[in-house]
N, C-alpha and C positions, 0 to 999 in steps of 0.2 A: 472669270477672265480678269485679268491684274488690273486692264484700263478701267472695266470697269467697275470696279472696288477702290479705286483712286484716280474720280475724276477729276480733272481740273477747277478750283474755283476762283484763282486769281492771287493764295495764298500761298501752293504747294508747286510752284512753276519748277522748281530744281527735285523735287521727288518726282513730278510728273514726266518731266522730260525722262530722265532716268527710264523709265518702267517704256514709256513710249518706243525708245533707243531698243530695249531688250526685244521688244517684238518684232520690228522690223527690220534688226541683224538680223534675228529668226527665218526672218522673211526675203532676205535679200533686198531689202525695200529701202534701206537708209538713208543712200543716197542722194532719192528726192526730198532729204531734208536739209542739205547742203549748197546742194547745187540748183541752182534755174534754172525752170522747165523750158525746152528749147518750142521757140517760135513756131519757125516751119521747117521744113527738108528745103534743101538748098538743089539746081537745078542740078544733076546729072548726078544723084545721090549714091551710091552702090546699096546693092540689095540689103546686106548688110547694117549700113547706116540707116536704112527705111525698118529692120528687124528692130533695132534700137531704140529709137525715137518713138515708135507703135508703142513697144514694152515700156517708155518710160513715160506715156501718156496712160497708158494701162494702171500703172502702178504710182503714179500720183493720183489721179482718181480712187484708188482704193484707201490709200493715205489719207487724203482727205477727208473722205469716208470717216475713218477711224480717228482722223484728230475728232473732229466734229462732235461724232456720236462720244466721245467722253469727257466732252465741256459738260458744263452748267450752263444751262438753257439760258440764261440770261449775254454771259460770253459766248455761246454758240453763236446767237444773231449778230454779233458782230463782226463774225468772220465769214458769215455762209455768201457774202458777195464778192471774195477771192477765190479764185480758181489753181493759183498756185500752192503748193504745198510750201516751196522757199517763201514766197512773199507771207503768208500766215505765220510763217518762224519768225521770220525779220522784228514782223512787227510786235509780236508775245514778247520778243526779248526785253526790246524798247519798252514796254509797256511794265511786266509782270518780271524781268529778273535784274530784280533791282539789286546792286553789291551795297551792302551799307556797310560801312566799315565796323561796327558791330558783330557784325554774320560772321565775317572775316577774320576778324580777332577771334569769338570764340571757338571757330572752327581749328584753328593754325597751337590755341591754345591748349585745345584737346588732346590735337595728335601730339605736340610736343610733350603734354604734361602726362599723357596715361603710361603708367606703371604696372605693369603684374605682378598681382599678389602671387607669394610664395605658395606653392601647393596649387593653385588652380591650373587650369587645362589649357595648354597652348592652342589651342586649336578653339575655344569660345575666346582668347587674349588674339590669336592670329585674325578671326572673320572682324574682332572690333576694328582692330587699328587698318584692316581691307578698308570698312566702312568711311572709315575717318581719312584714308587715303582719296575713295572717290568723290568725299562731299568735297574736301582742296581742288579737285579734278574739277567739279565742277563750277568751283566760285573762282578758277584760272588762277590760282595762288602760283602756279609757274614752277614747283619745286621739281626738280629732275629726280629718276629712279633710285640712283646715287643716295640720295638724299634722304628719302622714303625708305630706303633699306637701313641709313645708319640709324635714324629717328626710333624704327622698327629692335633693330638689335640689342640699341641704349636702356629699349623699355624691357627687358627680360629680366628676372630676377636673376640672382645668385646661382644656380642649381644649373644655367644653360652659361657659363663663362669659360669653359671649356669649349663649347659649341665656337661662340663668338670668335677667342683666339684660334683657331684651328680653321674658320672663315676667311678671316682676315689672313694669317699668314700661307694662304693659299689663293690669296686674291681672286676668290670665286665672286662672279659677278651674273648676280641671278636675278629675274624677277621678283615681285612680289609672291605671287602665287607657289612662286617655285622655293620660296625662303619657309614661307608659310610650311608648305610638303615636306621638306626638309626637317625643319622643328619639329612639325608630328611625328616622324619617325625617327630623330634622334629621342623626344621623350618616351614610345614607346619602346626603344631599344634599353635605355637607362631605367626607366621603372620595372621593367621585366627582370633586371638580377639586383637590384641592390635593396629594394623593400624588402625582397623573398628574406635574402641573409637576416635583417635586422627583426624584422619578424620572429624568426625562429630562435636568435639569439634571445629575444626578448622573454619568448614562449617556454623554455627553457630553464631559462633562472626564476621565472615566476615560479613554477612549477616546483623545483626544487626546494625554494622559500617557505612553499604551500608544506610541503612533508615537512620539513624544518620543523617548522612551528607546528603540526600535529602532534610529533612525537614529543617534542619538550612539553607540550599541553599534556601530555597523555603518561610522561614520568614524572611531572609534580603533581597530575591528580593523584596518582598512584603513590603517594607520599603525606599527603594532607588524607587522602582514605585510610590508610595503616593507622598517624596519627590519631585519626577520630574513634577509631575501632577498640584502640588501647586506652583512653582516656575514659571511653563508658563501659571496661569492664570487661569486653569482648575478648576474645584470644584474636592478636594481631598475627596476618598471615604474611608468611616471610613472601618479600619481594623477589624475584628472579632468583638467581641461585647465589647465594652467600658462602663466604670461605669459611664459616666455622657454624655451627651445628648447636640447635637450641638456641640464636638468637632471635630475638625479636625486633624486626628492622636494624638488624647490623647491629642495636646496643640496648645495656640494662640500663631500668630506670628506676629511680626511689619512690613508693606510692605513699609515702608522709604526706603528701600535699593533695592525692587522688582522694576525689568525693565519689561516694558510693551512690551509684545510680537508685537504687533501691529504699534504701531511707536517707538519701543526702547527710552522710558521717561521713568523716573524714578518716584515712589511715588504713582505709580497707577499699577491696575489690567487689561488687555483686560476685564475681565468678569464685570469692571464697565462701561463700553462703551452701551449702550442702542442700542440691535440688529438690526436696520436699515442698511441701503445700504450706505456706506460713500461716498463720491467724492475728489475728488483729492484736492479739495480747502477747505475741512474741516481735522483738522489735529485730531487728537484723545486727543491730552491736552485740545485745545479749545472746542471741545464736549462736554469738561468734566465740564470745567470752566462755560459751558450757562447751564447746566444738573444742577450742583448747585447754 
């Protein structure tokens, strides 16, 4: 139960009250927190007005009850010798809700100064600045609905200033709660088409990028491999298909400078070596010199 998980201890009178309020709307019961309990029935009462006065002796008793049991035993004893539910307000007020002009400033500070961060959720920015509305509500800061809505609107990022002028030049005048509902489903209506777009656009070009750079990775491999093939001797194999016939990577080159894999000379190819079995006492220059 909410009273009791936050009971009164002399510290928490404006969150207590708060929660107290909640259950006795609930209850139909609030009333006897306002008004004084009436004395007696007055002579020639009607039935009616006898229904009344029963039900609201009924239901301060029960109040009672409930303020009572969610003090701290120590403020409990202090009240249990009133019998009214108004007379035990009165005096908790005087006593436990003190305005310090502290309270007051950082309360009035809050709601003016909070701002929603770009990207976050109208709807966690909507229940704070609720909050911050009813802690004013309760320290009687005085500000009208009016007032409360502009506070509310001013705090919106960038992303809802459409919402705002389309407000305003329609002089819709709503509550809190009803501004709040409103926001949630202008951002649900707004993130449902415009993320989708930029998303896809996004997904798109990467994607594109991604092949881009494959295939240019994948024809200067295929370039630097020919190279390497032709330098140690190998027969280089022609790339894709060429306009002229018997080239090797599209051009001729001079082997004056190519070292022979084989016995590291210069001016010749292994692939001129005539595939036999060599021995130790034939050198791959002289093969070459008795070859021609």
């Amino acid at each position: 139960m909410i009273i009791e998980t936050n009971k009164f201890n002399g510290t928490n009178y404006y969150d207590w009250m708060r929660n107290l309020r909640i259950i006795l709307d609930f209850e139909n019961q609030g009333y006897v927190l306002d008004k004084p309990l009436p004395t007696a029935l007055l002579e020639g009462s009607s039935p009616e007005e006898r229904i009344t006065f029963e039900k609201w002796l009924e239901n301060n008793y029960k109040v009672r009850s409930l303020i009572l049991a969610s003090m701290t035993n120590n403020i409990q004893k202090q009240y249990e010798r009133l019998d009214g539910v108004h007379s035990i307000m009165l005096h908790m007020k005087e006593v436990y809700a003190v305005f310090d002009r502290h309270i007051r400033y950082a309360a009035i500070k809050a709601f003016f100064g909070t701002k929603m961060a770009e990207g976050s959720s109208i709807q966690s920015h909507g229940v704070k600045m609720l909050s911050l509305v009813e802690k004013l509500e309760d320290l009687k800061v005085g500000l009208n609905n009016d007032t409360y809505i502009d506070v509310i609107l001013q705090s919106l990022s960038p992303p809802y200033d459409p919402f705002i002028i389309n407000y305003n030049i329609n002089g819709l005048e709503k509550s809190i709660h009803e501004l709040i509902n409103m926001l949630i489903q202008y951002e649900a209506t707004t993130h449902k088409s415009v993320p989708a777009v930029l998303v896809g656009e996004a997904s798109t070009s990467k994607a594109k990028g991604k092949r881009a750079g494959r295939w240019k990775r994948k024809k200067g491999k295929g370039k630097a491999a020919a190279a390497t093939t032709s330098a140690e001797g190998a027969p280089a194999a022609p790339i894709g298909k060429g306009k002229g016939k018997g080239k090797v990577g599209g051009s001729q080159r001079s082997k004056a400078n190519d070292v022979c894999m084989h016995c590291q000379g210069k001016g010749h190819w292994k692939r001129e070596i005539p595939v036999v079995e060599l021995t130790s006492a034939i050198t791959c220059r002289c093969w070459k010199e008795a070859e021609g």
